[in-house]
C-alpha positions as CSV (number, residue, x, y, z in Angstrom):
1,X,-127.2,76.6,-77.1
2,X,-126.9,79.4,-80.0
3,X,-123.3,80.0,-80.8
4,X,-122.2,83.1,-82.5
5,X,-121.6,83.3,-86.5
6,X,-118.1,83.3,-85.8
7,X,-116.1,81.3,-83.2
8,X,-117.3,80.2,-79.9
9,X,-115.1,78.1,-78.1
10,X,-114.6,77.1,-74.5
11,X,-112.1,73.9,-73.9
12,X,-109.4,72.0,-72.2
13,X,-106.8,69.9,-73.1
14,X,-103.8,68.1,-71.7
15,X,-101.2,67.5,-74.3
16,X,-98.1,65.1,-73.3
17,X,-95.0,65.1,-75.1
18,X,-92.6,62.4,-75.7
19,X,-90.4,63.2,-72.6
20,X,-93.5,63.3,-70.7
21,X,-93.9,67.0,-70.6
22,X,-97.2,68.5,-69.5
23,X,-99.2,71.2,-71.7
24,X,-102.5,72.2,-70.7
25,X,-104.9,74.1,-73.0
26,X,-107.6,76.5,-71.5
27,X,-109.4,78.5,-73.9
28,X,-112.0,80.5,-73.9
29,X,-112.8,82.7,-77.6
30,X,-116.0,84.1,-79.0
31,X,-116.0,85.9,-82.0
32,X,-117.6,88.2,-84.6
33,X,-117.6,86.7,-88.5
34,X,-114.4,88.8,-89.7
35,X,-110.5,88.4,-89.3
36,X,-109.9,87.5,-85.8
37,X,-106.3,87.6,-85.2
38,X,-104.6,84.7,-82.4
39,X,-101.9,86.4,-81.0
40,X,-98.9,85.6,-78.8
41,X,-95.0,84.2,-78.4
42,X,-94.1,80.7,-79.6
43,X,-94.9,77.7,-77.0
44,X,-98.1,80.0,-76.2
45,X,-100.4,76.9,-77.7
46,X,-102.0,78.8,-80.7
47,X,-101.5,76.0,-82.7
48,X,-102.7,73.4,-80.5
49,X,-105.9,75.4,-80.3
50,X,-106.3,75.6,-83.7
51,X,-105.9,71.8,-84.1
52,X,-108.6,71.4,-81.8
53,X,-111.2,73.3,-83.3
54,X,-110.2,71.8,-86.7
55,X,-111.0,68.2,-85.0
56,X,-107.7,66.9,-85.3
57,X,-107.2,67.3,-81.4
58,X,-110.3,66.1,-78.8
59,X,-110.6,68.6,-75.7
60,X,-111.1,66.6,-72.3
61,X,-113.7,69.2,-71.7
62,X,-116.2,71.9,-73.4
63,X,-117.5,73.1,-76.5
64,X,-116.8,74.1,-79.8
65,X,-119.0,76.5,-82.3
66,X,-118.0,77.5,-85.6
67,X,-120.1,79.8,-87.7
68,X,-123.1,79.3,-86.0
69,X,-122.8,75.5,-85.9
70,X,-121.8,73.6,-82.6
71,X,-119.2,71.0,-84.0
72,X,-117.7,69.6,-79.9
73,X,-119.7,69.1,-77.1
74,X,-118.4,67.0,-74.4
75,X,-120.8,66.8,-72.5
76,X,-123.6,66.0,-75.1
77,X,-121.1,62.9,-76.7
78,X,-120.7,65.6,-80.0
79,X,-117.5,65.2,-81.5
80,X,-118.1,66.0,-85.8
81,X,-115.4,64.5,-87.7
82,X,-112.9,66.9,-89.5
83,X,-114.7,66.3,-93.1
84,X,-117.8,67.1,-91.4
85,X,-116.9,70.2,-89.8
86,X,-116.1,72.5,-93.1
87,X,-113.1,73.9,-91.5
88,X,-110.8,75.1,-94.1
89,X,-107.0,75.4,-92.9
90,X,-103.7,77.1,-94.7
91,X,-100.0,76.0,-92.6
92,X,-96.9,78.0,-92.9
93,X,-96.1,75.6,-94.9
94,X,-98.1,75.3,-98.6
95,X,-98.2,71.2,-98.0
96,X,-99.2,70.9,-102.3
97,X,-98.7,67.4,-103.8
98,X,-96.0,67.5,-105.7
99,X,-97.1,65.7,-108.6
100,X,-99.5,67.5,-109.1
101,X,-99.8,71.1,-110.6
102,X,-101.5,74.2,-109.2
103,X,-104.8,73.4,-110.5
104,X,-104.7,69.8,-109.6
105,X,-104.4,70.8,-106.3
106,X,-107.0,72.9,-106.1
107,X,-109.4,70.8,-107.6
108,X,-108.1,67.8,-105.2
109,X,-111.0,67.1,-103.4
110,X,-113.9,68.9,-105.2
111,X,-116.9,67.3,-106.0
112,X,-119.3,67.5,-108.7
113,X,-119.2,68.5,-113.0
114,X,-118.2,72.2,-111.8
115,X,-115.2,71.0,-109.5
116,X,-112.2,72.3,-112.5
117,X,-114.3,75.4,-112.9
118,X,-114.3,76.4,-109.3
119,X,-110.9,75.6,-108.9
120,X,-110.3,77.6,-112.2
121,X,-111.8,80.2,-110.5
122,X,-110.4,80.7,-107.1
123,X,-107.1,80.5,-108.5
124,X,-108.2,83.6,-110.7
125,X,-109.3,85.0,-107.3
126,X,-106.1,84.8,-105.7
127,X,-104.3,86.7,-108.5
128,X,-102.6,82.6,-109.4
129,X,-104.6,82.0,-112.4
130,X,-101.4,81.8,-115.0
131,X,-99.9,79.5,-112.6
132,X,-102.5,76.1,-113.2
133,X,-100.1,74.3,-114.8
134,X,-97.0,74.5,-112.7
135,X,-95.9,72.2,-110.1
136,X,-95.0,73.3,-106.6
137,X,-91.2,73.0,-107.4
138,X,-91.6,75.4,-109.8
139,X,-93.6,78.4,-107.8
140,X,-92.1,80.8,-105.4
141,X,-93.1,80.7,-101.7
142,X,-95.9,83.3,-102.1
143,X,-97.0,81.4,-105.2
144,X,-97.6,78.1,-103.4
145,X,-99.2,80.0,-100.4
146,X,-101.6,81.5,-103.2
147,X,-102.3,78.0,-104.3
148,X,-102.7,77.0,-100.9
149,X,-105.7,79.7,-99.7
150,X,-107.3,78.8,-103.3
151,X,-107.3,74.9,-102.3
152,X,-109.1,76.0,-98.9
153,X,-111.2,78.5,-100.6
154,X,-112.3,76.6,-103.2
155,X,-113.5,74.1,-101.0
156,X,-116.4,76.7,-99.8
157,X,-115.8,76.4,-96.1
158,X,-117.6,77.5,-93.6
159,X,-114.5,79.2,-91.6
160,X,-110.9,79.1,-92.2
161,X,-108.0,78.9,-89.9
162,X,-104.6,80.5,-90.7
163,X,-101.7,79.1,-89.1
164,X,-98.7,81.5,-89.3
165,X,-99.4,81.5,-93.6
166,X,-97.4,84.5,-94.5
167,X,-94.3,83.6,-91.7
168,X,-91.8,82.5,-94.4
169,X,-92.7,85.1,-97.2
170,X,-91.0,88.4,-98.1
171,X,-92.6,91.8,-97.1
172,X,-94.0,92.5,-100.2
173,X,-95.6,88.9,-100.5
174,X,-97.4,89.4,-96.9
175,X,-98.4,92.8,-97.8
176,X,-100.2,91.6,-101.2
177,X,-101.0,88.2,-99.8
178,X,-102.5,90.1,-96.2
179,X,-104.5,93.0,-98.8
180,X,-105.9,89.9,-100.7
181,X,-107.1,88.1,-97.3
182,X,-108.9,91.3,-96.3
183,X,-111.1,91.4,-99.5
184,X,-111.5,87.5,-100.0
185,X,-113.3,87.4,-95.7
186,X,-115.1,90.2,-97.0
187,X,-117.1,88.8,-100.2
188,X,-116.9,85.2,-98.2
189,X,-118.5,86.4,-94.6
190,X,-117.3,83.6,-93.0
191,X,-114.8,83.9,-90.1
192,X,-111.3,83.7,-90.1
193,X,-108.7,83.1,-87.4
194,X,-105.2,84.2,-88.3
195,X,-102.4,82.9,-86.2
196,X,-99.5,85.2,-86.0
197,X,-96.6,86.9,-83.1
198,X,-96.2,89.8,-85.6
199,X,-97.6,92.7,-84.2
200,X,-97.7,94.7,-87.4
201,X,-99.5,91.7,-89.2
202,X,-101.6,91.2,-86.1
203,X,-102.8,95.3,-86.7
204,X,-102.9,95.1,-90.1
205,X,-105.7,92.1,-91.0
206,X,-107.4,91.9,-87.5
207,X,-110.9,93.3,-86.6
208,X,-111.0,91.6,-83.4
209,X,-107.8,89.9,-81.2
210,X,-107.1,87.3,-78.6
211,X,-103.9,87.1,-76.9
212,X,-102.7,84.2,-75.6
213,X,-100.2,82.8,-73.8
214,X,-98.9,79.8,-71.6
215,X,-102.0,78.1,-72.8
216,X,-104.7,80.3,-72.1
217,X,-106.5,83.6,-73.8
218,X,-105.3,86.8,-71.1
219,X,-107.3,89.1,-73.3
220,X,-109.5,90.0,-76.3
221,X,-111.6,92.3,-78.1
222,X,-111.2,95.0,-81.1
223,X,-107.6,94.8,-81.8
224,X,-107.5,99.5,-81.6
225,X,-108.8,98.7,-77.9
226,X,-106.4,95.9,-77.2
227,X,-103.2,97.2,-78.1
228,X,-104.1,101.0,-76.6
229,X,-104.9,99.3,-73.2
230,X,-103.6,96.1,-73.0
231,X,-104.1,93.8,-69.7
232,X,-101.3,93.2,-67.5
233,X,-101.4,89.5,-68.2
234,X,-101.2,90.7,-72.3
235,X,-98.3,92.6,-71.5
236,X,-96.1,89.4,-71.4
237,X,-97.1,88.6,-74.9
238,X,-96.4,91.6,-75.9
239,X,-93.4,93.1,-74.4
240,X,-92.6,96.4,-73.6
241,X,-93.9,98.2,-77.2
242,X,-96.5,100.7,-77.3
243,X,-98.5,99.8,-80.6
244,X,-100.9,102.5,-82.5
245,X,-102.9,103.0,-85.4
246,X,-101.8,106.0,-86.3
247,X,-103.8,108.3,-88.8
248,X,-101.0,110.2,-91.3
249,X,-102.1,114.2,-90.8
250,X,-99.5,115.7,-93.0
251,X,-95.7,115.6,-94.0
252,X,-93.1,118.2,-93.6
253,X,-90.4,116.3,-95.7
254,X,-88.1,119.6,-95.8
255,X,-88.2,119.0,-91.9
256,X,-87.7,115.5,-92.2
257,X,-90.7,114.7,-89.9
258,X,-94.8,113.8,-90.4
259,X,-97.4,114.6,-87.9
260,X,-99.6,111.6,-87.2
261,X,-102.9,111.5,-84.9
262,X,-102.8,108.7,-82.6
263,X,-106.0,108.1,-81.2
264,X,-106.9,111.9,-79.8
265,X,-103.2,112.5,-79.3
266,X,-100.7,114.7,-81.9
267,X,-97.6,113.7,-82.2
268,X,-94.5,113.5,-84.7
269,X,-92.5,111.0,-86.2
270,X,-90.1,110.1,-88.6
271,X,-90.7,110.7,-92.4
272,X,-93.6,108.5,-93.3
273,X,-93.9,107.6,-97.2
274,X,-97.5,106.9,-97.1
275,X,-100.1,109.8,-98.5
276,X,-102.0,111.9,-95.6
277,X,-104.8,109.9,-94.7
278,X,-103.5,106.5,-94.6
279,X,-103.8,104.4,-91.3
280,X,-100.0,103.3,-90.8
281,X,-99.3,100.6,-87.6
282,X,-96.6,102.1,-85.1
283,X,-94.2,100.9,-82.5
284,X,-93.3,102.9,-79.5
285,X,-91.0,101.0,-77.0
286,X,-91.7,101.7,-73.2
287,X,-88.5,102.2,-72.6
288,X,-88.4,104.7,-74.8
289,X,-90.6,107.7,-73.3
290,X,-89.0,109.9,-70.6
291,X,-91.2,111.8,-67.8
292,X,-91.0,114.8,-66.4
293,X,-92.8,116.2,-63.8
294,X,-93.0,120.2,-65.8
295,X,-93.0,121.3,-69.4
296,X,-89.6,121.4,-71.1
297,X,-89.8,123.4,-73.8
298,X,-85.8,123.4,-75.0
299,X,-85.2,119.7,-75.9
300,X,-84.4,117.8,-79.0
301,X,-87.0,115.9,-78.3
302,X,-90.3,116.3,-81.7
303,X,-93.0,115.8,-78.6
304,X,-93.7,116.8,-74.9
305,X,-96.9,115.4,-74.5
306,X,-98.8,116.3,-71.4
307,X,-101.0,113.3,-69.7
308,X,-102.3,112.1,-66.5
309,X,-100.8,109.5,-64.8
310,X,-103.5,106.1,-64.6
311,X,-101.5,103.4,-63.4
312,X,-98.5,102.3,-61.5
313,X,-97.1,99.0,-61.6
314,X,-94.0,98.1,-59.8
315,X,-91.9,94.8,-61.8
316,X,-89.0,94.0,-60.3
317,X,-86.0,96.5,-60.5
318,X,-88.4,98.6,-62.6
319,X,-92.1,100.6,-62.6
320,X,-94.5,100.7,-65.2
321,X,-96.8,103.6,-65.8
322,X,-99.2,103.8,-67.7
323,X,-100.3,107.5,-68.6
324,X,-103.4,109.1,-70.5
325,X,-103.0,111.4,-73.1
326,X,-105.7,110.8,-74.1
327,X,-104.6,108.0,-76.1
328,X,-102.5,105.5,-73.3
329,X,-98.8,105.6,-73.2
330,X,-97.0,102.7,-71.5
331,X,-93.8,104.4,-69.9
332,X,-90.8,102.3,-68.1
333,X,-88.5,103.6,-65.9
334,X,-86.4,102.3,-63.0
335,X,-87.4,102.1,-59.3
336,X,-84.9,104.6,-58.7
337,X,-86.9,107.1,-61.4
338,X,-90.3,106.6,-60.2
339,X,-89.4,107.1,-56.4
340,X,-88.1,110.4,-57.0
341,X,-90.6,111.3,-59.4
342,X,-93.2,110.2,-56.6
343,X,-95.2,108.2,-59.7
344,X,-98.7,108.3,-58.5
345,X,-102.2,107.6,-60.2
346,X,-103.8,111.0,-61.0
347,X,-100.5,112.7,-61.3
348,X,-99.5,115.1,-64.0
349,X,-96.7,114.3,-66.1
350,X,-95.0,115.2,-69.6
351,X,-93.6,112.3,-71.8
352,X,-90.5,113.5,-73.8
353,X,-90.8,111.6,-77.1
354,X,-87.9,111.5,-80.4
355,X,-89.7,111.1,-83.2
356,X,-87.7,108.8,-84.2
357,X,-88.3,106.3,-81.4
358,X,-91.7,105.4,-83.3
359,X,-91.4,103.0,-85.7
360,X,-93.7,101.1,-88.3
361,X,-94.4,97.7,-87.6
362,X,-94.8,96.5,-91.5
């Protein structure tokens, strides 16, 4: 079979844990070669997955491709050993040897006369070059996460796995260590797949998504199209946030608001401290948004948005709807709200919006 030249996996596994609890693994991913971005709340088995496809875990059932390359097949007896499968990996934690300094490290594992000169070189890559000859205990987190995508770089892999890297760094180390990622998947075409449950990070770095949760993938495809539209069974991994890529139109600072375009839709938010033109991730909880069911025009409300009403979805004590704008609004109100409302599909609705209730998710 021809697997893609990114990841291509179809599995299942039964984990047991020491007090005999159950976990079972059903995954099913196919990917482009770019950032691919695993998504969803701890316990979800993003991980596990992630073990598998690196060979350290055996599915009970299925196939695994990387980068064009089938490396498990269950039913054919294929099971590559993890040196054999050129799967490079980066933990939240760096895991260096501590006796050894950053270039030691990176050259661990090299073969051949040009092993200190490529390790020389991907350290110059990832912006780490005047750190060679400090040890671990001597570099800062984002430092030894540095060292740590240069040992798996350097390595010339033909896909990398990211599990949770940037989890323990500050926001200026993910955003500089997130920006370098971008490039480095770029120049390396090979596919990477970035474990995270931050939905900024997730927007940021991710061409494509999967979302998973309780051990299988509920949903995936371009990350834009994801998050405008996610599935119901998404929804639980993601909560109750509305998630955009907002485009930044123009600022009013004297105002004290921007104008952003959200996909087709106008709308304003808080002061934004990015140039116009920038492509900014925001947050917009569901809870949020009012309805109405005419035009209100003296409000304090920035936006009165008019959409069309495409979904109703009744969860317990409350009702989702989910309303076209065109770009798709998730809206939660109570049973009691959406009864007298009469929330239908089709319906015509304004949503009542502070700017201030969006939020960047970096």
């Amino acid at each position: 079979m021809e697997t893609l030249k990114g990841f291509d996996v179809e599995i299942e596994l039964e984990l047991v844990s020491p007090d005999s609890t159950r976990f079972r693994l059903e995954a099913r991913l196919r990917t482009s070669c770019g950032i691919t971005v695993l998504f969803g709340p701890s316990g979800a088995g993003k991980s596990t997955l992630l073990l598998a496809m690196l060979g350290s875990l055996r599915p009970a059932r299925g196939r695994i491709g990387i980068a064009g390359r089938t490396v498990f097949d269950a039913a054919a007896g294929m099971d590559l050993p993890v040196r054999e499968r050129r799967v490079g990996i980066v933990f939240q934690d760096a895991l260096l040897f501590p006796h050894l300094d950053a270039l030691g490290n990176v050259a661990f594992g090299l073969r051949g006369k040009d092993r200190r000169d490529r390790a020389e070189g991907m350290l110059r890559r990832m912006e780490a070059g005047a750190l060679a000859r400090r040890r671990p205990s001597e570099l800062s987190g984002g430092e030894r996460q540095r060292v740590a995508f240069a040992r798996a770089l350097a390595a010339r892999p033909a896909a990398l796995l990211l599990d949770e890297p940037f989890s323990a760094l500050d926001a200026p180390s993910r955003q500089g260590l997130g920006s370098l990622l971008i490039e480095l998947q770029a120049e390396m075409e090979i596919p990477f797949l970035h474990v995270t449950h931050d939905l900024g990070e997730a927007l940021r770095l991710g061409r494509e998504i999967a979302i998973m949760d309780a051990g299988r993938i509920v949903q995936s495809g371009p990350v834009d199209s994801i998050f405008s539209a996610p599935s119901p069974a998404a929804t639980r991994s993601l909560g109750s946030e509305n998630v955009f890529t907002a485009t930044i139109v123009r600022h009013f600072p004297q105002e004290g608001f921007s104008e952003v375009d959200l996909g087709g839709t106008r709308a304003e938010t808080g002061l934004l401290d990015l140039p116009p033109g920038s492509r900014v991730p925001l947050g917009l909880r569901a809870e949020d948004v009012l309805l109405a069911l005419e035009e209100i025009r003296t409000t304090s409300a920035r936006n009165v948005i008019r959409g069309t009403v495409e979904q109703v979805d009744r969860r317990g004590p409350t009702v989702e709807a989910r309303v076209l704008t065109p770009a798709l609004f998730r809206v939660i109100v109570t049973a009691a709200a959406a009864r007298e409302l009469r929330l239908s599909a089709g319906q015509q609705v304004f949503l009542l919006i502070k700017a201030h209730a969006f939020h960047r998710l970096t």
